[in-house]
N, C-alpha and C positions, 0 to 999 in steps of 0.2 A: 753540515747543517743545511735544510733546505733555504732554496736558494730565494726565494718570497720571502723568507722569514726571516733573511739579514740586515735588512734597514728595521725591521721591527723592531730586536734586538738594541742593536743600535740607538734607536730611536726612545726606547724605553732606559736608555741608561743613561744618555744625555738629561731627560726631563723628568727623572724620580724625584729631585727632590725640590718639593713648591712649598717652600714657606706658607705655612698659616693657611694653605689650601683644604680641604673637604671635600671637594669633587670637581669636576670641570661641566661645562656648561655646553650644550650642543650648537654647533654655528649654524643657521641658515645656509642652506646653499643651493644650485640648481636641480632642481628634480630630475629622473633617470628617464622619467616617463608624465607626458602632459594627460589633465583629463580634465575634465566640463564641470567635475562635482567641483564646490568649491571648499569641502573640507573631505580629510580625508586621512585613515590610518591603517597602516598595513604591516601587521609584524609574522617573525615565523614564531612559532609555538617553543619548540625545545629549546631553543637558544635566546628567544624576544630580539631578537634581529630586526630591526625596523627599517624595514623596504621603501618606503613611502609614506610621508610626515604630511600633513598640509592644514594647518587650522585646526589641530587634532586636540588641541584645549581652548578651542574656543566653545562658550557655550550657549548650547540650544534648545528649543522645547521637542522632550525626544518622543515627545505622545507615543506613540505605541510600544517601542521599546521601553517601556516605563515597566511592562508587563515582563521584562526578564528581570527584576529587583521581586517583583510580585513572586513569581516564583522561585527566585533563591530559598526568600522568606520560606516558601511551603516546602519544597525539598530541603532545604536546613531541621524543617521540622519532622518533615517524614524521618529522614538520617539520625533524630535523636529520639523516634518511636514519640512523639509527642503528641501525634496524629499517623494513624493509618492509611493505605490507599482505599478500606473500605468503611473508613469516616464518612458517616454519609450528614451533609447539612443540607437546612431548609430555604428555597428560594423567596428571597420576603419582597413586596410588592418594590420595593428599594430598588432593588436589585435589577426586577424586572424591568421596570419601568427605567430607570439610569443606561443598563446594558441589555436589555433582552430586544425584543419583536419592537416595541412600541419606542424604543430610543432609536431605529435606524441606522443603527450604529453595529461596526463588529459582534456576532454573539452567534450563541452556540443553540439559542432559542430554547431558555430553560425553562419552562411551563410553571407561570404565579403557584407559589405554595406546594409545590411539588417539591420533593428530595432526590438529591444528586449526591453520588459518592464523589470523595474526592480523587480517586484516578481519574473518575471521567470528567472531572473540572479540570484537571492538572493536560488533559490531553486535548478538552474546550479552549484554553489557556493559550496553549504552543502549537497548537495547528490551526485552529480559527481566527487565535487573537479575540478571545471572547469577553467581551468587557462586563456581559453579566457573570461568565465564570472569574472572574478577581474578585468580585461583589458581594459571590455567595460564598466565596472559599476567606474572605478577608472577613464578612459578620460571622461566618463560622469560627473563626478559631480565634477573632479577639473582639465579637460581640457591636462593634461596629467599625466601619472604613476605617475612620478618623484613628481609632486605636491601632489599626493595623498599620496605618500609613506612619506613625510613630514609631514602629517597632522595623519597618521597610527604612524609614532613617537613620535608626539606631544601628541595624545590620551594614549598609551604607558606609556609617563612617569604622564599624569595625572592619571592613572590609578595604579600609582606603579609598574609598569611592570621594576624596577629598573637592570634588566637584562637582556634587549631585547634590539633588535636594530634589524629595517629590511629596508632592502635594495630595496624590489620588493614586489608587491602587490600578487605573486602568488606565491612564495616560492621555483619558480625552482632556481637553485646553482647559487648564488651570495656570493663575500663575506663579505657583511655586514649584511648578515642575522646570526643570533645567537637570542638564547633562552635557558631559563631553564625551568624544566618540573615545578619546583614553581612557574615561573614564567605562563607558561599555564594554569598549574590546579588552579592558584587566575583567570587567565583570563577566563577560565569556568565557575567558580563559581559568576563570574562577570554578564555572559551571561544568565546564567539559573536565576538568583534573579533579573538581572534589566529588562529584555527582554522576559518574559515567553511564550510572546502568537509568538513572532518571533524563540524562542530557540524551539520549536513544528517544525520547518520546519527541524530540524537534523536529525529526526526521520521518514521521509517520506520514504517509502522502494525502490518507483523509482521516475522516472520523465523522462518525453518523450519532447523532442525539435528536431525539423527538419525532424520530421519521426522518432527518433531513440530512442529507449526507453535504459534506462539505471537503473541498479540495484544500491539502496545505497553502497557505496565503505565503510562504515562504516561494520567490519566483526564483530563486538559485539551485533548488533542489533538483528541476531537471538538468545542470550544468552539475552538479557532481556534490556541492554543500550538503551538509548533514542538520545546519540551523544556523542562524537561530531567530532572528525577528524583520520586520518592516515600523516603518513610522511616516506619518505625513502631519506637517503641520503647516496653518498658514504664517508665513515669513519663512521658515525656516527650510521647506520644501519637503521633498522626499528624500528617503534615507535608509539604510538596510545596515545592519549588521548582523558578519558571516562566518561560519565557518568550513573549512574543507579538509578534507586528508587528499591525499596522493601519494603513493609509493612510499610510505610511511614517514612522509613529512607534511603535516597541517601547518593552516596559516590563518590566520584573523582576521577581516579587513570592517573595518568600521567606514561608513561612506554618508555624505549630507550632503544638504543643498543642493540635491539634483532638481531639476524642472518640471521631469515628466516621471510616470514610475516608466516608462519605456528606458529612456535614459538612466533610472536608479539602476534597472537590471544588467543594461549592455554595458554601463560603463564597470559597475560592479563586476559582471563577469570576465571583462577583457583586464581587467586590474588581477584577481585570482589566477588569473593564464599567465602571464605573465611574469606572476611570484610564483607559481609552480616551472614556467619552461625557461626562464631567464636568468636561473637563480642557479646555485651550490653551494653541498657542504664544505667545507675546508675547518681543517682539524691545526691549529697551530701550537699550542701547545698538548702534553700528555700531562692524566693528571695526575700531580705529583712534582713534575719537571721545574725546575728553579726557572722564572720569567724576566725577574733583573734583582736589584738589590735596595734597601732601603738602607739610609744611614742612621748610624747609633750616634748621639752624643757623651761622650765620657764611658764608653763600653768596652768590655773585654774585647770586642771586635769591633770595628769602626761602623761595620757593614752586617746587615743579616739576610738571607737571602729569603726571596718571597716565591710563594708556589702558590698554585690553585687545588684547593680540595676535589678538581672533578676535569676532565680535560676541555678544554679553552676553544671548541668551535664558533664559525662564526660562519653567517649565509649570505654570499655573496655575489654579485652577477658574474656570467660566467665570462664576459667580455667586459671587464673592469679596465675602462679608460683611469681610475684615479687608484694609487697605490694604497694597499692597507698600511693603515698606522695606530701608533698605541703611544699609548700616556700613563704612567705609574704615579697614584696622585697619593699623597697623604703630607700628614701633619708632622714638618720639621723644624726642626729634627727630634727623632725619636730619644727620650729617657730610657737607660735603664735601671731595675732588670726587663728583659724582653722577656716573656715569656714562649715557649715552642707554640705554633700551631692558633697564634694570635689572629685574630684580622685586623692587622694595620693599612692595606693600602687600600685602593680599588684602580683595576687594571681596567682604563677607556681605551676605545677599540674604534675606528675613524673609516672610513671609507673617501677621502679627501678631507672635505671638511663638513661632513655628515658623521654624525652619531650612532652606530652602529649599536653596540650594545655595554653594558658597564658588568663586573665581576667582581668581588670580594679579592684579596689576597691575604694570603695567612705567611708569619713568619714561619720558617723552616727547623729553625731549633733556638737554643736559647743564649740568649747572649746576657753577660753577668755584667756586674758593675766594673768598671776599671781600674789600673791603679792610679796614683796621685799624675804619676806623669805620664797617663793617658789622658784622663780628664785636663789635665792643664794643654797639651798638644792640642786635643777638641775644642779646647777654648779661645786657642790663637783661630782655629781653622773659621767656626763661627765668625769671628770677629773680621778676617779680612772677606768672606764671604759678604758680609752685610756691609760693609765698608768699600765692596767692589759693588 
């Protein structure tokens, strides 16, 4: 057996079995790496590996980033042919005036009463940050804000977005706007895995509407990101959430409360170096491979063995001062019959006493009822169990 992977073992067969448990809870512990933002969430992609935790559900007014729930809405619609890219709607004085020339605000400068398609609002949107392009693309396809910003909710919590709530389709300061960066960095991660060939427009460097050419407002893009947004609010500072690939491993970092946008970029960009050059794969189990065991109560077999439907990576610094460790949690003791290929446990994954990532486990095969004097043996075991 590898030789890392013997206290895992170990470790996972002393603590299978937790009474009345459902999952374990991540402990607070000293970060790997210090930074000035004061919230902050940084996970890897393939595996949700979480690098760096910090205030990452507390919540705040994510104003600009408001605009990537804006556009799920309209790529969700495009993806079910609901609306085209060459839907074209009308710019109504609303619109202009709230996000265009005359609000001073982000905008893509859509000219009163003029028609815009929606690719080129959908590309206003994610390279400008145009808050008349939300305006015109939100009266277009549900006749006013107010209904759109209903239906940006409704998407929201099917999406588990269990910590948001937005008030306005373009993120200038209302107060029912609020977010957590957990809650953006799952909504990114949402965007890039359901949406790939629409999540390519984050990454365009400008876009020209009305004569006016404009640079992407994303300031990660010349360090290697591919998107996705900025925000500034007052109290809450400045704020970016990113993404990047590298050598075929992306990572997410959601970041707040910075002071200056100088600070949002350098810290931002020295946090993604860091989870790209500090960081590895490591493969601990294969998938298929028995991981520990769960107990049966009153069952043809005491024990069933637990495997993972996919193999058990996990991303780790590569000069890991704290040993990896794991947790086999579920609900004991198990009744039979078990069925094969169940998920009864979830296999938690530690980096000291950091939270790394959490897994499903499925039984391995089935385990039947017992006979009288197996059940009755299971009954003595219980009882001095609880009584110890």
């Amino acid at each position: 057996m590898r030789p890392f992977l013997s206290f895992l073992l170990l470790l996972a067969a002393l603590v299978s079995a937790e009474p009345g448990s459902a999952h374990a809870q991540a402990v607070p512990a000293p970060q790997l790496i210090e930074t000035k933002a004061t919230q902050v969430y940084l996970i890897e992609a393939s595996t949700g590996t979480v690098l760096l935790a910090k205030n990452e559900r507390q919540s705040f007014a994510p104003a600009s980033l408001t605009k990537l729930m804006t556009l799920e809405v309209v790529f969700d619609a495009l993806t079910t042919g609901e609306i085209r890219p060459d839907t074209i709607y009308p710019v109504s004085e609303y619109a202009w005036r709230t996000g265009g020339a005359p609000s001073r605000t982000s905008t893509m400068f859509a000219a009163v009463k003029s028609q815009v398609s929606v690719d080129d609002l959908v590309k206003g949107i994610a390279v400008q940050t145009a808050n008349d392009g939300c305006l015109i693309i939100a009266e277009g396809m549900e006749g006013s804000e107010a209904k759109f910003v209903d239906r940006m909710n409704a998407r929201a919590a099917e999406l588990g977005l269990t910590d948001s709530h937005f008030g306005n389709a373009t993120g200038l300061p209302h107060p029912d706007n609020r977010s957590t960066l957990f809650d953006l960095v799952k909504l990114s991660r949402h965007l890039v895995d359901t949406y790939p060939d629409l999540y390519r427009t984050f990454r365009l460097p400008e876009f020209e509407w009305n004569t006016i050419l404009q640079r992407n407002r994303n300031p990660l893009l010349s360090f290697g990101a591919d998107g996705l947004g900025t925000g500034f609010a007052e109290g809450s500072g400045f704020a970016i959430v990113a993404s990047m690939e590298r050598g075929g491993r992306r990572l997410f970092l959601g970041l707040g409360g910075a002071q200056t946008n100088k600070e949002r970029t350098d810290e931002a960009a020295r946090l993604l170096a860091w989870g790209f050059d500090s960081f590895e794969m490591r493969t601990l189990f294969k998938a298929g491979e028995v991981v520990g065991e769960a107990s049966v109560y009153g069952g043809a077999s005491s024990k069933v063995p637990l495997v993972a439907d996919r193999a058990i990576e996990v991303y780790v610094p590569v000069n890991n001062p704290e040993r990896l460790q794991a947790r086999i949690v579920y609900r004991w003791p198990l009744d039979p019959p078990v069925a094969a290929d169940r998920e009864i446990a979830t296999l938690n994954l530690y980096s000291g006493e950091r939270l790394l990532r959490s897994l499903p486990l499925q039984s391995a095969e089935a385990v039947e009822v017992g006979t009288l004097r197996q059940r009755a043996w299971d009954a003595v075991i219980e009882l001095l169990f609880f009584w110890i």
